[in-house]
N, C-alpha and C positions, 0 to 999 in steps of 0.2 A: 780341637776347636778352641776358639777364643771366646769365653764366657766373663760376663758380668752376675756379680750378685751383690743386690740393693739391698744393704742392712745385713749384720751379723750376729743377729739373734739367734735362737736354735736350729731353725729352717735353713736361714742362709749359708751359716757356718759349716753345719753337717753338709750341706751340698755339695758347698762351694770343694769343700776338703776331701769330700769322694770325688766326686767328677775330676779334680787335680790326680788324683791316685792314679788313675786311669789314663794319664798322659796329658790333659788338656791344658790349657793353659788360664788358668782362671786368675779374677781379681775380683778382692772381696770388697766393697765400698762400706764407711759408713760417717755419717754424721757428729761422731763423737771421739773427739781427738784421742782422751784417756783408756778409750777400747783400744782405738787403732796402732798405741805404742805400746798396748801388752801383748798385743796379737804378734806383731813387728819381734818381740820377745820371747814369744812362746808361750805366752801365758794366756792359757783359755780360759773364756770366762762362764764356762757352766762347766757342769759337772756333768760327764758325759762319758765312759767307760772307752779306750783305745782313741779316745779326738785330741788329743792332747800328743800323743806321739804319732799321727798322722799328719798331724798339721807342721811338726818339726820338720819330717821326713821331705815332704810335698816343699817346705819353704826351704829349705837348703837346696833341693834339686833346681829349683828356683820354676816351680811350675806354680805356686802359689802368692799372692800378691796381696798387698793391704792397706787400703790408699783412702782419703779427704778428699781426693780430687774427681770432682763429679765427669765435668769435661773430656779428662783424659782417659778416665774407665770404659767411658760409653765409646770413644773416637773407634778403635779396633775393635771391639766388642761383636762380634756373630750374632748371639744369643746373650740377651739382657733378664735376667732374673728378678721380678721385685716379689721379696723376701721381709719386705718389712712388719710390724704389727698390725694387727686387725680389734683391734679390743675392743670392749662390750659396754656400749653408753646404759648410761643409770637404769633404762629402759627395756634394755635388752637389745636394742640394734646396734648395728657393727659399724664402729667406727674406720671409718676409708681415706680420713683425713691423710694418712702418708701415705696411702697408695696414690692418692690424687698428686699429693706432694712431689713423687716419687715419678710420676707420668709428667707432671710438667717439667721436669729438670731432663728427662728423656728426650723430652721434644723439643727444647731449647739448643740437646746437642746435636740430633740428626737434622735439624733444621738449618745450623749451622755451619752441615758438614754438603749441602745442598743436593740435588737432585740424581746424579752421577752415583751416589754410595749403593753399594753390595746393600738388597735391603735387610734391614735386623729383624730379629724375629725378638719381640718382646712378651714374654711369660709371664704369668701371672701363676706364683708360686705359693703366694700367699691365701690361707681360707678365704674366700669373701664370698657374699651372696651370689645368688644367680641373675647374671645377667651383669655385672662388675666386670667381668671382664673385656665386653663389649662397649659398656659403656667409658672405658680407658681409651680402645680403640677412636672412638669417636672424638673424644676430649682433646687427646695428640694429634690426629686428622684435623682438628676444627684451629688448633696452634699449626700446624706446618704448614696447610692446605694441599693442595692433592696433590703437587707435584713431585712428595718430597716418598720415595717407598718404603715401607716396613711393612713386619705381618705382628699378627696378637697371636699365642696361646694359652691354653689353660692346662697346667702339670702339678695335678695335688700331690701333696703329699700325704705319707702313711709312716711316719717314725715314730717308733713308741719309745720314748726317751729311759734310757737305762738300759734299750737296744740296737739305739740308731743306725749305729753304723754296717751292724749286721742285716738289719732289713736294707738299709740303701745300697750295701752292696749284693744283696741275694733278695730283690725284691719278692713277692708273690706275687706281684702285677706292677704293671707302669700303666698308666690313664693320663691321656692326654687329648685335648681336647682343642682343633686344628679348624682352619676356615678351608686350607685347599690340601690335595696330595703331596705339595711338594714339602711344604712345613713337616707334614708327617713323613717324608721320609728323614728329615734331617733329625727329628728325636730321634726314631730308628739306630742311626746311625749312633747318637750320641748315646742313647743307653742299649746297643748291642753289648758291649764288655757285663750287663749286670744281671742280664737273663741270660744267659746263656746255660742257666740250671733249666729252660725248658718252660720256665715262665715269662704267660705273654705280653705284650704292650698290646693296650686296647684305644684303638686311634675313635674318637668320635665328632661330634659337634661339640662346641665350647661350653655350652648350658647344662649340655649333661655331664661333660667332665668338672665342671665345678660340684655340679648336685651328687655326683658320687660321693665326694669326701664328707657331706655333706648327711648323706642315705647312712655310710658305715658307719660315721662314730655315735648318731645319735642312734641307730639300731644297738650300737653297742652299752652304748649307757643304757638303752631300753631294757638289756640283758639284766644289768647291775639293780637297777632300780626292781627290777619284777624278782630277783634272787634276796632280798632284801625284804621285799614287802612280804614274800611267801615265810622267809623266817620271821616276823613276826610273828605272823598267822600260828606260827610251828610253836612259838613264846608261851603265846596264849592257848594253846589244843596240848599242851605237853611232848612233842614231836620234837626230833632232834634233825634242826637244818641237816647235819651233815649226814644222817644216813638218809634222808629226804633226798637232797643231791646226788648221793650214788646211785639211787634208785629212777631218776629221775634222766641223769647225763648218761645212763648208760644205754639212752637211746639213740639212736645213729643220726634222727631226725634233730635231736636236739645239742647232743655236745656237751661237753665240759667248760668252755672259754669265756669268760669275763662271768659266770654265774659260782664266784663267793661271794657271800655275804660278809658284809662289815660297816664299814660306817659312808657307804657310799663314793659317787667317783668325784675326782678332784681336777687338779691340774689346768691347763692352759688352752686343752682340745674341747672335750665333751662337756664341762657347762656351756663354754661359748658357743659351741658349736649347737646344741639343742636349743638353746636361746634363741639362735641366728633361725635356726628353722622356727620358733613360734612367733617371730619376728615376720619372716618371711610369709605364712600366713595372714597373720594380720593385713600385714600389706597390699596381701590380693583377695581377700574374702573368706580363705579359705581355712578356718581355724585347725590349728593344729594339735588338737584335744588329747592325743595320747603321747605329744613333745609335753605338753603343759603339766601331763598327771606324772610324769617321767621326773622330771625336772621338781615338782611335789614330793613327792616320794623321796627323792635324795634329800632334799633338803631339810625333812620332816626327820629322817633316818639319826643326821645329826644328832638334831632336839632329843627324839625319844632315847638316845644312848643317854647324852646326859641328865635327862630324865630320873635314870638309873643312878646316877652319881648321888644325886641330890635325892633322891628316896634312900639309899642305902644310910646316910647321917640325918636322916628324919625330917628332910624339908621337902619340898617340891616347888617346883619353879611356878614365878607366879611373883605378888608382892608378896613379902615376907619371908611365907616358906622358906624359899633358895637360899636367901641371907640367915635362915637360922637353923639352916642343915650346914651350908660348907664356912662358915662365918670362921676362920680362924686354924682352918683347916690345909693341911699339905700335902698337895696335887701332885704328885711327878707323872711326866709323859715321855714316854720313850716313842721317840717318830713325832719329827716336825714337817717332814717331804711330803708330799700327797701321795709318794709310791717310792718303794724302793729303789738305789740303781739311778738316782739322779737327786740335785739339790735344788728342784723347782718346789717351789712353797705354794706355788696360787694356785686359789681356793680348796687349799690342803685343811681335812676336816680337823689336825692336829691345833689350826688356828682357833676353828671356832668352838672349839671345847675349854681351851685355856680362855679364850675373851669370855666366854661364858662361865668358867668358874670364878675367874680373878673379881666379876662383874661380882659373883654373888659371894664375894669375902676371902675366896681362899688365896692361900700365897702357892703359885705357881713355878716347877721347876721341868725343866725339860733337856735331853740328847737325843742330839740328830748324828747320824755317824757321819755326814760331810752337809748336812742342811743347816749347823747351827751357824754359822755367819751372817744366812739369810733369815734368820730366824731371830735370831740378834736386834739385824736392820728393822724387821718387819714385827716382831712383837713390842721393842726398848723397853720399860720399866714395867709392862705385864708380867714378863715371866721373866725367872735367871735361867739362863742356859748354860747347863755344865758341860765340859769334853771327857766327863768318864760316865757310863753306865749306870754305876754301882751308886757314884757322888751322887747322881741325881736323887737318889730314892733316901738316903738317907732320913731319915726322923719321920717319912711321909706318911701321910694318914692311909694315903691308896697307890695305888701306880695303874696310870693308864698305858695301854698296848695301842699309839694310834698311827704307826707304820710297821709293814710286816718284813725288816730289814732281819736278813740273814743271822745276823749278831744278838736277836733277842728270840729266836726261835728253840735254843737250848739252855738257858742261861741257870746261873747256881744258885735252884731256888733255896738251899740252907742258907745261904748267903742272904740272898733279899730279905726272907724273913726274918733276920737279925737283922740287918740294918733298918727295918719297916718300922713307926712305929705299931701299926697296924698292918698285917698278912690281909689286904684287899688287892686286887686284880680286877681290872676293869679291862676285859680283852674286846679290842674293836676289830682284831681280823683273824680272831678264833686259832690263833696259833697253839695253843696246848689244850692235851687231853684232860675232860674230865675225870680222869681214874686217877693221875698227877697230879692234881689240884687235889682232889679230897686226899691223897697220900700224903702229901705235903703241909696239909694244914690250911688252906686256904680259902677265905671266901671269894671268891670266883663268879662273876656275871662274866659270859659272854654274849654272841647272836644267833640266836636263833637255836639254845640250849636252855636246858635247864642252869637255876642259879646251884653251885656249891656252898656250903656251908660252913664253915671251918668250925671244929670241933674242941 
């Protein structure tokens, strides 16, 4: 088939670059010249584990395209993807400005292209509320007028980035959300190559394949937020989250998945997306009381970590206190990503621990194993970002753990505690045993443990 995908952000690009694997003929659009000559190059612009030598393979075969030109994308295009951002006004509602964007430059070309055209089937790939999708439909219908044919669907996605390509191409479902049979069989068609492990496609109405993606990640942050508040609970009763957890996931009802504790969820999906649902209430009357305590709870999770910071050097946040506990004091943080396995920053809790130390006097230093460029961008004179491990900690008062990257899971703790000025450990995703922390000498806070002491 001949696909289009609007904007090459994480959604579009990961798509656009499987669907090409699989024979098709896709072409990636976007807006911004200086993407579209690194792309044309090979040079991806996130961090994404195998997209990088996917994207060569697919653009040498010449199944893959990457064009400025709106007109010419849409003209052959089957299937039109809009892939573009959906972000989160001051408020909490979901900005649609480029998907609106994105729908009038749609309709200027099939309008264009006049009544006679094969009609396109225009997807909406991007998160957006319920009922966004329809309301596109209408928006392009009310620009062409009725002579002019296309259809709407709705195709969430489910990438967990630092996995992408493995779930796009071995989904555990495909959800798509269709007005007649024949739109559903054309998905079919286009994603038979990626179930064929026996996983289904669930064809529905368009309101409920939005509100799927919609259901899973904020059920999922539900998971995070409630594995978090219970270690608290664990903080204060003397209880150890982790053997809590075992005892707990090892019921068939409940599972093991997305319930570690640490400094809660980050990234680009599950704030926006719990947001979007207390949003979505409001809207209609219908508060959405256990999005709101959800979204609480994480946010709160933060604070009370470094909470910990700042009682450990004798202040406590607040006026004063904070400035005459970390006043002069050196923070290292290892983990700037909001998750390992990708260099997405936003709303990564690594941010809001350094703006909140630097805030209360200390000098900040931080590695990220492939996040510090954006980290660089996105902190400038907050913190220094070093590219060694080891350089980071040097002379520091503490070292925070605020991404749980492979490369700090074993690390030579004789080593750190020479280079430390002080053996403090501030673990936000509970990677080491307390029996190694008191072996080693270290005072030691994690979540949802007892603190260690060093001796």
């Amino acid at each position: 088939m001949r696909l289009t995908m609007v904007g090459t952000g994480y959604v579009g690009l990961v798509t656009g670059v499987c669907f090409s694997n699989t024979g098709n003929d896709v072409t990636c659009l976007d807006v911004d010249p200086r993407k579209i000559e690194k792309l044309k190059k090979g040079v991806c612009p996130i961090y994404e584990p195998g997209l990088e030598e996917m994207m060569e393979h697919n653009f040498k075969a010449g199944r893959l395209h990457y064009t400025l030109d709106k007109a010419e994308s849409y003209k052959n295009a089957e299937m039109i993807f809009i892939c573009v951002g959906t972000p989160t006004g001051e408020h909490g509602q979901t900005d649609l400005k480029y998907v609106f964007s994105a729908a009038d430059d749609i309709a200027d070309a099939i309008k264009a292209l006049g009544p006679n055209q094969k009609p396109k089937v225009i997807v909406m790939k991007s998160t957006v509320p319920v009922g966004t999708t329809l309301s596109v439909r209408d928006h392009i219908r009310a620009k062409v007028g009725p002579s002019i044919p296309f259809k709407v669907a709705d195709n969430p996605e489910f990438l967990k980035e630092g996995a992408a390509i493995e779930d796009f191409m071995k989904p555990d479902r495909v959800v798509v959300g269709v007005e007649d049979a024949e739109t559903g069989k054309v998905f079919k068609e286009l994603y038979d190559p990626f179930v064929r492990n026996g996983h289904p496609i669930f064809l529905m109405d368009v309101p409920s394949a939005e509100m799927v993606k919609y259901c899973a990640n904020n059920f999922l942050a539900t998971k995070i937020s409630f594995i978090n508040e219970m270690a608290n609970l664990c903080e204060a009763y003397g209880a150890d989250i982790n053997r809590v957890r075992e005892g707990m996931c090892s019921d068939k009802r409940i599972g093991s998945a997305f319930l570690y504790p640490g400094l809660g969820y980050g990234g680009s999906c599950f704030p926006k997306d719990t947001l979007a649902c207390i949003m979505m209430g409001d809207k209609c009357g219908i508060e959405a009381t256990l999005s709101k305590s959800v979204h609480a709870v994480n946010q709160k999770q933060r604070d009370r970590f470094f909470d910990k910071i700042t009682a450990h050097f004798g202040g406590k946040t607040g006026i004063g206190g904070g400035v005459a506990g970390l006043q002069g004091k050196k923070i290292a943080f290892w983990g700037i990503a909001f998750k390992p396995k990708t260099d997405d920053i936003r709303e990564a809790p690594a941010l809001t621990l350094i703006r909140k130390a630097n805030g209360y006097g200390a000098t900040c230093v931080a590695f990220d194993p492939v996040a510090n460029d954006n980290g660089r961008e996105e902190l400038g004179p907050t913190a220094t970002i070093t590219n060694d491990m080891y350089e980071c900690i040097k002379g520091a008062d503490a070292l925070v753990v605020s991404t749980d990257w492979d490369e700090f899971k074993s690390p030579d703790f004789a080593k750190i505690k020479s280079l430390m000025k002080s053996p403090v450990i501030f673990d936000g995703r509970n990677l080491y045993r307390l029996e190694t922390m008191e072996s080693q000498g270290f005072t030691y806070y994690s979540v949802g443990r007892r603190v260690v002491k060093a001796k």
